[in-house]
FINUSE-377816 format. One record per residue (C-alpha): x, y, z. Coordinates in steps of 0.05 Angstrom, whole numbers, padded with zeros to 5 digits, always signed. Last residue first. Example, Ala and Ser with C-alpha at 12.3 -4.5 7.8 and 13.67 -1.06 7.14 Angstrom:
2
+00273-00021+00143/+00246-00090+00156/
This chain:
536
-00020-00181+00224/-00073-00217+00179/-00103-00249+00240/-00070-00312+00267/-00043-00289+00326/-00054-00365+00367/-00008-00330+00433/+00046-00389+00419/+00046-00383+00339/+00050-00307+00349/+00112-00320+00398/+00144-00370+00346/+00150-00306+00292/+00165-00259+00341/+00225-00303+00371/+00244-00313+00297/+00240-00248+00265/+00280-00219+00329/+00339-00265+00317/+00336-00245+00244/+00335-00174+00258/+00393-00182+00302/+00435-00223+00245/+00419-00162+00188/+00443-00112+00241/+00513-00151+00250/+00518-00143+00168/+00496-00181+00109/+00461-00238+00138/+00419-00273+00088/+00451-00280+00037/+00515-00288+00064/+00473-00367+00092/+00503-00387+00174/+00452-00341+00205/+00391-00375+00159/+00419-00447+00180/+00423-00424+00254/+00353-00390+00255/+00332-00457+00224/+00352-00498+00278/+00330-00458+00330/+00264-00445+00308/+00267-00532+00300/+00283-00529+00374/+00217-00486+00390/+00171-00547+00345/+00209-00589+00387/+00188-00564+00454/+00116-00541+00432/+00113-00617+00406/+00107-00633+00338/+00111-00716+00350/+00156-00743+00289/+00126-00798+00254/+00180-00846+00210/+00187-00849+00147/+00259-00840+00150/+00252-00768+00116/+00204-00744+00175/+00135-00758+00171/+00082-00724+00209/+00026-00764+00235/-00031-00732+00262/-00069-00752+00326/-00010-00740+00383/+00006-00673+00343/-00049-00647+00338/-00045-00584+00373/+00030-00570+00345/+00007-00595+00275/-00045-00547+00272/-00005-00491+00300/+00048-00497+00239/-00004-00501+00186/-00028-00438+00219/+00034-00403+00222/+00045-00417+00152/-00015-00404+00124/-00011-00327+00158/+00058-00327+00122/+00021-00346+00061/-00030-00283+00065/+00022-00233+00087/+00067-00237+00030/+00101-00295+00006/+00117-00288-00067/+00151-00358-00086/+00210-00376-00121/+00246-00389-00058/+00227-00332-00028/+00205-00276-00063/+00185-00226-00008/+00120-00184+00012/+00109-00130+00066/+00178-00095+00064/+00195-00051+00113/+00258-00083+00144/+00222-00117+00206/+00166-00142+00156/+00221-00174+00117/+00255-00204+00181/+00180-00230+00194/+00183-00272+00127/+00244-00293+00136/+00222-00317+00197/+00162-00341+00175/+00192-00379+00110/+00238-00433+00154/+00189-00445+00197/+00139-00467+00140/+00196-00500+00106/+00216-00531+00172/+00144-00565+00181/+00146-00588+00105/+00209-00619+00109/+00177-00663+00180/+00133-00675+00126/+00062-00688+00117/+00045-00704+00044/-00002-00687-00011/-00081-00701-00030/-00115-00759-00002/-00153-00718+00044/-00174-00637+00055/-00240-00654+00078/-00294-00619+00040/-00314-00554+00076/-00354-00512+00018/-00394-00557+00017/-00441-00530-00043/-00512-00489-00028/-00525-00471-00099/-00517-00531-00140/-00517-00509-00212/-00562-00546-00263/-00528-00518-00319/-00468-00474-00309/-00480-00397-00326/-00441-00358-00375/-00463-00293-00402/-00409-00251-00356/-00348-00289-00380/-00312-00235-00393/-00265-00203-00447/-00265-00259-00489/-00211-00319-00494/-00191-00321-00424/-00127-00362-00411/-00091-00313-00465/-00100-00254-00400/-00059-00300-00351/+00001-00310-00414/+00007-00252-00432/+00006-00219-00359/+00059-00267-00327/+00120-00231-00349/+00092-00161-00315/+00094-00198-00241/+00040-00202-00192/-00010-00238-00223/-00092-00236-00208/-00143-00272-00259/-00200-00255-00307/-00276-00275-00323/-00280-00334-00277/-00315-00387-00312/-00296-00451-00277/-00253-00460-00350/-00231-00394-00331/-00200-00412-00274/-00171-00479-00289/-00140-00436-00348/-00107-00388-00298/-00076-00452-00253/-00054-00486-00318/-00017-00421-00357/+00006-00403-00280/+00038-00470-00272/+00077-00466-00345/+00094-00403-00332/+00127-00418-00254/+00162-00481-00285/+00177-00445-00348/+00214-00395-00299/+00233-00436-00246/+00282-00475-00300/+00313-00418-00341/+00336-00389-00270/+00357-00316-00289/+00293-00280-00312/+00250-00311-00259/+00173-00329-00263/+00141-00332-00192/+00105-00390-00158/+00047-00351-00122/-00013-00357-00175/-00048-00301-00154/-00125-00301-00143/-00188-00316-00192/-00230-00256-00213/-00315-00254-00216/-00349-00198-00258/-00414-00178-00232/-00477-00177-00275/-00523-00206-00220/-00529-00276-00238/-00463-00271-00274/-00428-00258-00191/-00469-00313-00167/-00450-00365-00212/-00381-00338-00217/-00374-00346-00139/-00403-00423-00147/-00341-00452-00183/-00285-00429-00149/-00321-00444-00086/-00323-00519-00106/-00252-00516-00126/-00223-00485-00064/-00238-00529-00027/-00237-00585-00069/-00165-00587-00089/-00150-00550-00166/-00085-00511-00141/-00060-00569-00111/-00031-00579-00042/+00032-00607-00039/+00070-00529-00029/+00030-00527+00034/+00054-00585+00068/-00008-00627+00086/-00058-00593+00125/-00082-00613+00188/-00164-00606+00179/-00182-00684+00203/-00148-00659+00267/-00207-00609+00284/-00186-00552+00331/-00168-00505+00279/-00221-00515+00230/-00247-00434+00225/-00167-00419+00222/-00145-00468+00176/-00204-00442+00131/-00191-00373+00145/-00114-00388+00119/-00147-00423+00060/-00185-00360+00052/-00123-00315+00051/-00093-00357+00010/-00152-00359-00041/-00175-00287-00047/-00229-00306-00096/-00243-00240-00120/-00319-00210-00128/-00336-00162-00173/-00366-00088-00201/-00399-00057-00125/-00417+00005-00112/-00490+00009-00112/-00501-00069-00102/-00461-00054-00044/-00512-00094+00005/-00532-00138-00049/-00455-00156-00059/-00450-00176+00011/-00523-00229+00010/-00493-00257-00055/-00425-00275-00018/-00458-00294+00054/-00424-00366+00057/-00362-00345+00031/-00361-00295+00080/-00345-00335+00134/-00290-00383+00105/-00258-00310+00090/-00218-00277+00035/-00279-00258-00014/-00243-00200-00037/-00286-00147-00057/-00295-00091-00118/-00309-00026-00112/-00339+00036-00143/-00346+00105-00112/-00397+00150-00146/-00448+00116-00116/-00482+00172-00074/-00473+00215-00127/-00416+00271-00120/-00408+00335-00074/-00348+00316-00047/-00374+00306+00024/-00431+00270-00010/-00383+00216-00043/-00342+00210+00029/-00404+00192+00066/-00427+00151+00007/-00370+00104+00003/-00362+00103+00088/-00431+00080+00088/-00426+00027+00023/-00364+00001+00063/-00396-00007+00136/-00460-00044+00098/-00411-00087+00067/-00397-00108+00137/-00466-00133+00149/-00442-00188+00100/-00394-00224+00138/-00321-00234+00143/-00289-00187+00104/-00218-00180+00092/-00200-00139+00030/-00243-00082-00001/-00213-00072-00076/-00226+00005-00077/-00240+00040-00144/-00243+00121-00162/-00290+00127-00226/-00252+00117-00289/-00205+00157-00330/-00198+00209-00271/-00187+00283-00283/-00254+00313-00251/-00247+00267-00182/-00179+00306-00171/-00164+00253-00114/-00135+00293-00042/-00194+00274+00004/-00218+00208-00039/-00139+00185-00025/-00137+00200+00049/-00210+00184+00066/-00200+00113+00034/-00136+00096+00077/-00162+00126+00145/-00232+00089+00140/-00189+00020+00128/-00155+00043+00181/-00202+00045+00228/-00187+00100+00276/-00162+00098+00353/-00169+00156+00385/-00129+00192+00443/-00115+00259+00398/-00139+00245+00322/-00081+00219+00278/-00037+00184+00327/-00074+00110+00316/-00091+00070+00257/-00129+00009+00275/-00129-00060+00228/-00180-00105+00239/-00218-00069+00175/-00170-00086+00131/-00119-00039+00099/-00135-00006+00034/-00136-00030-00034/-00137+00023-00085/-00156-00003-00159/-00127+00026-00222/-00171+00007-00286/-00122+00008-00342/-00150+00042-00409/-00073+00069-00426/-00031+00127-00425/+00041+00108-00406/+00068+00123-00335/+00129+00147-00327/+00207+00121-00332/+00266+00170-00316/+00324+00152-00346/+00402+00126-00335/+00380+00071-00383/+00398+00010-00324/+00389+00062-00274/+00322+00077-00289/+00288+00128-00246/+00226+00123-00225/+00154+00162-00242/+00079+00175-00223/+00047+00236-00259/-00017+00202-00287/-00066+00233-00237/-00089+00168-00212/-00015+00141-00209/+00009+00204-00162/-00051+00191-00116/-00028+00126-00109/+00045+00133-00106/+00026+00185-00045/-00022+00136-00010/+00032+00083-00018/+00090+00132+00020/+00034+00146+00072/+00025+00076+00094/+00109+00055+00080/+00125+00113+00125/+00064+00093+00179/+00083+00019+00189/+00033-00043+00158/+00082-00071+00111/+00064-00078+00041/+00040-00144+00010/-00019-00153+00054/-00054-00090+00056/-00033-00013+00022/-00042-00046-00050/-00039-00005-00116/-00079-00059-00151/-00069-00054-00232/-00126-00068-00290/-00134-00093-00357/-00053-00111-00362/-00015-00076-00412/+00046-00079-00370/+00058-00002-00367/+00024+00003-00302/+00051-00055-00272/+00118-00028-00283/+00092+00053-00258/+00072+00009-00198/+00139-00034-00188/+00177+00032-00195/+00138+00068-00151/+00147+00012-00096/+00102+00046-00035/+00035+00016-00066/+00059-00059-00072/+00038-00103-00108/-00019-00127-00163/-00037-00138-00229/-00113-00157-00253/-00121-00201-00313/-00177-00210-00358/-00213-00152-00322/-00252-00133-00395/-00313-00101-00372/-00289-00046-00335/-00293+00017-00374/-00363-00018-00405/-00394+00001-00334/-00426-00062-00301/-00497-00047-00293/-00517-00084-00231/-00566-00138-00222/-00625-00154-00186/-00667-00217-00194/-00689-00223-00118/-00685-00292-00088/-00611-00286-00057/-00606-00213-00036/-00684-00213-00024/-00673-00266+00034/-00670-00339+00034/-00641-00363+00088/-00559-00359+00115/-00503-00412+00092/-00465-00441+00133/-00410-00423+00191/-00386-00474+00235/-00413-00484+00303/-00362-00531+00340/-00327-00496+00391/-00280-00473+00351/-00329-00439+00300/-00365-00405+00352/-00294-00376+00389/-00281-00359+00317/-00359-00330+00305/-00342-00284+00376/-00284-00262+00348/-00311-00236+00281/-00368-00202+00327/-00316-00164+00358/-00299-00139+00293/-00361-00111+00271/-00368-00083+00333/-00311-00035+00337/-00319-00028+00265/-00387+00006+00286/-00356+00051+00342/-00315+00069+00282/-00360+00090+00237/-00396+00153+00248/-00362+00189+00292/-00295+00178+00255/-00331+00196+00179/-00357+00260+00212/-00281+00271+00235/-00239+00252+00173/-00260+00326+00131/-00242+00367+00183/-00180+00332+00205/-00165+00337+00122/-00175+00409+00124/-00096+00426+00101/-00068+00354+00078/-00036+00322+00129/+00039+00325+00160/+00035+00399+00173/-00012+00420+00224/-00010+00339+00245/+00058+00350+00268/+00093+00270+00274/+00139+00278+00333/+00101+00209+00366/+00108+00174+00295/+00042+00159+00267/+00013+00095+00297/-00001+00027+00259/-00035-00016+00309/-00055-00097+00282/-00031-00123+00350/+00024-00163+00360/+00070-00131+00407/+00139-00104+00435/+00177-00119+00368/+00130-00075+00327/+00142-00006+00378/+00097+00005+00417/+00009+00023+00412/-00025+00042+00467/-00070-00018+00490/-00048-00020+00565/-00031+00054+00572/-00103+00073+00540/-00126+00095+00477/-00191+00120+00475/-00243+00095+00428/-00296+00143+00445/-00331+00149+00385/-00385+00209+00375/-00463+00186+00364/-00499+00222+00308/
């Protein structure tokens, strides 16, 4: 067995967030790893290290090289026949998980939220360490300990409203784990290295999991994939940990965002490669629209129009909407439909049977497509998600006469506007976005909307299209007339909205709040400028 040698080195160590934009979450330099991690955990973590990382090393240099494909005009497709897509194999999908109607999700490090989503009645809960909670050590280890504390049933908050502590009720939910994506490196645990920390997050809560008091098998939701050899990485790491334990090689179970233009195309060939592990696919959709964008980037026919225009039903993400559950209830996998990201309120009447009224539509367009169950963020939402599927799962139905091989790249046209509105919107929600990142929180209600990492990515994206085309595209200001996104303006409009956000109490609360706000927007414009587009 080969021993990584990912050595850090004084060009790639990792700094503090404002001085870069790479995906590096490091322990703090006076962190003591005698005391910091569980006792044998070093132990345990360093078969898995020489193992796997050299091959997520790989893996993720050959993402860049199918970008720098995809830009230069070979998009993905579909791959040939193999025994993944001609084979009739199918899992057994364990009856503890066959009703997924709706899925809740935040963040890991808010115990309140999680003992909330907990006691919300919904089929099953995502404890997330990825996109909706900031990528810094404290928040890290803060969500692994929530976790672990939610498996075992013990997880509480205090209510100041009742002035009492609030735990978790007993109920059939299916917890899920979601750790960070495999682009993402965690460094000061081993001396020098660099770790994956998607290997980091599982190892910590298999290492310390009582495996003999769970309800349910111990779940992962695997985000960011962009190809199928990378389920191969996951089943690895699964049954590496699983024999460490002493437990069955697929004692592990999963489920998998399909997040990724990419992977879309290799969906039946990644669930054969986990077929030991696996229960689902998710239709991550902002995250794939933000692959899209990304895949399309030099294109001009691909400038989106302003995000909040585009509808939930567009083509898109329609036709893929409609071929995962094909595959998934070929093989006896459920298949989930993403968040709905306007969010109910309980004091503005108006956005909140705005944002039920478009989550009852956007959840019933999903099971209509035969998804067997949705994703929601927010308790108030999960009567009204799970009502959109009438049975437990949809696992029986198949369309007739299916296409197989959809586009899965119809032009985005005739649908929405291009606004100069639209362009400060974006700007508008990336720095506040960012100034939430700065202040340790990985997803923020905006406007009515949950932004977390996903949309952000969306916006800088939408942004950068219309900067590269902008003497192609037309974008309209509130004249009517066509506004040229230069670099130049596009830096003055930063300006503009920096000013507005700096003039708003809300947003500036003390001399501290106005610095981070400043910062937020230079690193905001700066990842436009340097194309950082991965979930970072």
């Amino acid at each position: 067995m080969a021993t990584a040698t990912a050595k850090l080195d004084p060009a790639t160590a990792p700094l503090p967030f404002s001085n870069r934009i790479v995906c590096v979450n490091a322990a703090p330099e006076e962190f003591d790893l005698s005391n910091g991690l569980p006792a044998g955990f070093l132990e345990f973590l360093a078969p898995l290290h020489a193992a796997l990382t050299l091959r997520q090393r790989a893996l993720v240099a050959r993402r860049e090289r199918a970008l720098a494909d995809a830009h230069a005009g070979k998009l993905p497709n579909y791959l040939p026949p193999s025994v993944a897509t001609t084979n009739s194999w199918r899992i057994q999908l364990p009856a503890w998980c066959a009703d997924q109607r709706n899925q809740m999700t935040g963040p890991a490090d808010e115990a309140e939220l999680v003992v909330k989503m907990l006691n919300s009645g919904a089929p099953g809960v995502m404890l997330d360490l990825e996109d909706s909670s900031a990528n810094t050590w404290e928040h890290t280890i803060c969500g692994i300990e929530n976790i672990l504390d939610a498996l075992a049933g013990r997880l509480t908050y205090y209510d100041k409203k009742r002035d009492r502590t609030v735990g978790i009720s007993p109920s059939n939910t299916v917890i899920f784990t979601r750790p960070r994506g495999l682009h993402i490196h965690q460094a000061g645990i081993l001396d020098g290295e660099l770790l994956p920390a998607s290997m980091f997050d599982v190892a910590m809560v298999a290492y310390q999991v009582d495996f003999s008091t769970l309800r349910h098998p111990l779940c992962f939701y695997i985000p960011k994939s962009e190809s199928a050899d990378e389920a191969l990485w996951w089943r690895d790491l699964f049954q590496m940990i699983a024999g460490a334990k002493g437990l069955p090689a697929g004692a592990i179970k999963c489920m998998a965002l399909v997040e990724s233009h990419p992977l879309a195309y290799q969906m039946e060939e990644f669930a054969w490669n986990l077929r030991e592990h696996i229960l689902g696919l998710n239709l991550g959709r902002w995250d794939y629209m933000a692959s899209l964008i990304h895949c399309n980037l030099e294109n001009p026919e691909w400038v989106l129009p302003d995000r909040n225009t585009i509808p939930h039903n567009m083509a898109f993400f329609q036709n893929l909407r409609e071929l995962m559950p094909e595959i998934c209830h070929k093989h006896g996998m459920l298949a989930i439909g993403g968040m709905t990201a306007l969010y109910p309120s309980r004091e503005d009447a108006e956005l909140n049977a705005r944002a039920l009224k478009t989550l009852a539509e956007d959840k019933k367009n999903e099971s209509n497509s035969l998804m067997d169950g949705a994703w929601t963020g927010h308790p108030d939402q999960n009567a009204i998600a799970v009502a959109q599927f009438p049975e437990p799962n949809q696992l029986g139905a198949r369309p007739a006469n299916h296409n197989t091989h959809p586009n899965l790249r119809p032009l985005p046209a005739g649908v929405g506007q291009r606004t100069l509105g639209g362009t400060r919107a974006a700007i508008r929600t990336v720095i506040r976005y960012r100034n939430g990142v700065l202040n340790g929180k990985g997803a923020s209600l905006l406007d009515g909307y949950m932004e977390d990492l996903a949309t952000d990515r969306i916006y800088r994206l939408m942004i950068a299209q219309r900067m590269n085309h902008s003497s192609s595209v037309e974008i309209l200001d509130e004249s009517g007339a066509p506004v040229r996104h230069t670099p130049e303006f596009i830096s003055k409009l930063f300006d503009e909205e920096l000013e507005r956000l700096l003039g708003e109490p809300a947003s500036v609360k003390s001399p501290q709040g106005a610095a981070s706000l400043r910062e937020a927007r230079t690193l905001s414009e700066e990842m436009i400028r340097r194309h950082e587009f991965n979930p970072a």
